[in-house]
N, C-alpha and C positions, 0 to 999 in steps of 0.2 A: 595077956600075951602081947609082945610087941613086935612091930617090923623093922627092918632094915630101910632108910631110904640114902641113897645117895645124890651128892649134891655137886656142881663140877661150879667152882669159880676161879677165879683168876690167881695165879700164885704168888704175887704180892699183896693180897685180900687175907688169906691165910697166912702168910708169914708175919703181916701187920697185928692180926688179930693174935697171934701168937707171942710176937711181941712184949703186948700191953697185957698177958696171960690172960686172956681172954676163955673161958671154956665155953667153945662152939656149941658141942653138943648141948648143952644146958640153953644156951640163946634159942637156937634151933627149935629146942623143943619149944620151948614155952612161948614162943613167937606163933607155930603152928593152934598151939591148944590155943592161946586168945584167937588165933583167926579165928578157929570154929566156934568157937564160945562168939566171938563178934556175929559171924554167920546167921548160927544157931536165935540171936536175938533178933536179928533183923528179921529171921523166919516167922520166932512167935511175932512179932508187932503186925504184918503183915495178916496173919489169920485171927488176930484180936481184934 
């Protein structure tokens, strides 16, 4: 299952990205997933 998150930036950020056909949502995501995954490893090194 997934959530909804919204996100508010500037409107020539979006039109720029839009532009260069950028799919936000796709950056978005997978930008979030490495953070955790970054996170997530900085956790295990810490209890290893």
């Amino acid at each position: 299952m997934s959530v909804v998150i919204s996100v508010r930036v500037p409107r020539w950020v979006k039109e720029k990205l839009e532009e260069y056909g950028v799919d936000i949502a796709s950056i978005v995501r997978r930008k979030l997933i490495e953070e955790v995954e970054k996170l997530e490893e900085g956790k295990t090194r810490k209890t290893a």
